[in-house]
Structure formats: structure tokens, C-alpha cells
N, C-alpha and C positions, 0 to 999 in steps of 0.2 A: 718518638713521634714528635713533628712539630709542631701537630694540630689537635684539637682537642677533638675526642671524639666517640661522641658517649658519655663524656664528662669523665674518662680516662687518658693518662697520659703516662709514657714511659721515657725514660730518659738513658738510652742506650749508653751514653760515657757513661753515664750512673751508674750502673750497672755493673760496667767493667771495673771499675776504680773500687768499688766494692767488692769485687772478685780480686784483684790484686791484694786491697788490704786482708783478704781472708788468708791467700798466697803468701804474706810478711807471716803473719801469726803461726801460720804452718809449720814456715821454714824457721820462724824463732822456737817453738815447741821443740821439734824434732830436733833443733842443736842442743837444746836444755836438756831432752831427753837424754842424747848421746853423756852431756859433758856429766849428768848422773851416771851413766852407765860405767863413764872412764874411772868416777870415786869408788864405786863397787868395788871396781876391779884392783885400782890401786891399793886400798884398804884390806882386802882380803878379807882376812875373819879378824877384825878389832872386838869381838866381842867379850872377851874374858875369856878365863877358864875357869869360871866357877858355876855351879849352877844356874845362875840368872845367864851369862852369856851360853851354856851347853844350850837353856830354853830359846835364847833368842837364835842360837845357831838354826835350830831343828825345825823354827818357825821361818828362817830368813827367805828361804824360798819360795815360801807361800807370797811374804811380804811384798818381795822385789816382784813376783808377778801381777799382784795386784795395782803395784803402784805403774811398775810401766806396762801393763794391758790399761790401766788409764790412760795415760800417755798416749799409747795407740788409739784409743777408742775417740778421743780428743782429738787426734791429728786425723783421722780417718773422717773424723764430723766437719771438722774447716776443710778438706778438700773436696768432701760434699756438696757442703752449701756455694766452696767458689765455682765446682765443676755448673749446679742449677745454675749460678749469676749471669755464669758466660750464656749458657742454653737459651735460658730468659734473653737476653741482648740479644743472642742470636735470633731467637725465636721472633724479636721484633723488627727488627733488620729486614728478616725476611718479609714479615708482615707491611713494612714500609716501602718495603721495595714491589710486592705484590702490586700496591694498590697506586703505582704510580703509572701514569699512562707515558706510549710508549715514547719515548724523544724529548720526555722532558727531562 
């Protein structure tokens, strides 16, 4: 809006530009998640063969779930909050463009 009104104001590029930085974090997450995912795999089972790695073996899948269902839950919240930002912009666009008379 370029006009106050109600003694509110929204600022559409705002908006967006804060939906893209959500969009950067995202897409930085979810490569961090991968490039964990690649050590997993390249590592195999580094854990010993003695009883403290047998433990950590038999727990390891519980682990890697926990840690990347973080991961997820994390990336799934920033695409969230950037999907509202746009909606928000959107939502006022519309409202700006509502309340503009016709030919101007």
C-alpha cells in the first residue's frame, strides 16, 4: 500500500524479498541435508566392532531419523512461512488493486 490507512501499511516488495530469503534458506538446508545424507552413505558403518560401536550400530537408525526428520520438519517450516509471504503480497495487491477506481 502507498497510503496509510487505518494507520496500517504493507509493503508488497517487502514481502516478496522476504519470501525469497526464506527460498535461499530452504534451498541451503536441503543441500546441507543431502551433502549429510552423501557422508552416511559413503562411511557406511565407521562404528567399530566392539560393543560401544555394535550399540551405536543398533541405535544408528533411530539417530539418522531423528536428525534428518529435523532437517525435514525445518525445510518444510521455511517453505511455509515463504508460501504465507507470497499469499500476504498477494493478498494485498489484490486489496490495492480492489480499491483503485476505474482508469486510474
Amino acid at each position: 500500500m502507498t497510503e496509510r490507512s487505518g494507520g496500517y501499511q504493507a509493503e508488497r516488495a517487502g514481502l516478496l524479498r522476504r519470501a525469497r530469503a526464506f527460498a535461499d534458506e530452504r534451498d541451503r538446508m536441503a543441500a546441507e541435508c543431502a551433502a549429510l545424507e552423501e557422508v552416511f552413505l559413503r562411511e557406511g558403518r565407521p562404528l567399530g566392532d566392539d560393543q560401544y560401536g555394535a550399540e551405536l550400530e543398533r541405535n544408528l537408525p533411530k539417530l539418522k531419523e531423528s536428525v534428518f526428520g529435523g532437517f525435514r520438519a525445518y525445510i518444510d517450516e521455511l517453505e511455509g512461512v515463504r508460501k504465507g509471504l507470497i499469499a500476504n503480497a498477494d493478498g494485498y495487491r489484490a486489496a490495492e488493486q480492489a480499491g483503485t477506481a476505474p482508469g486510474e
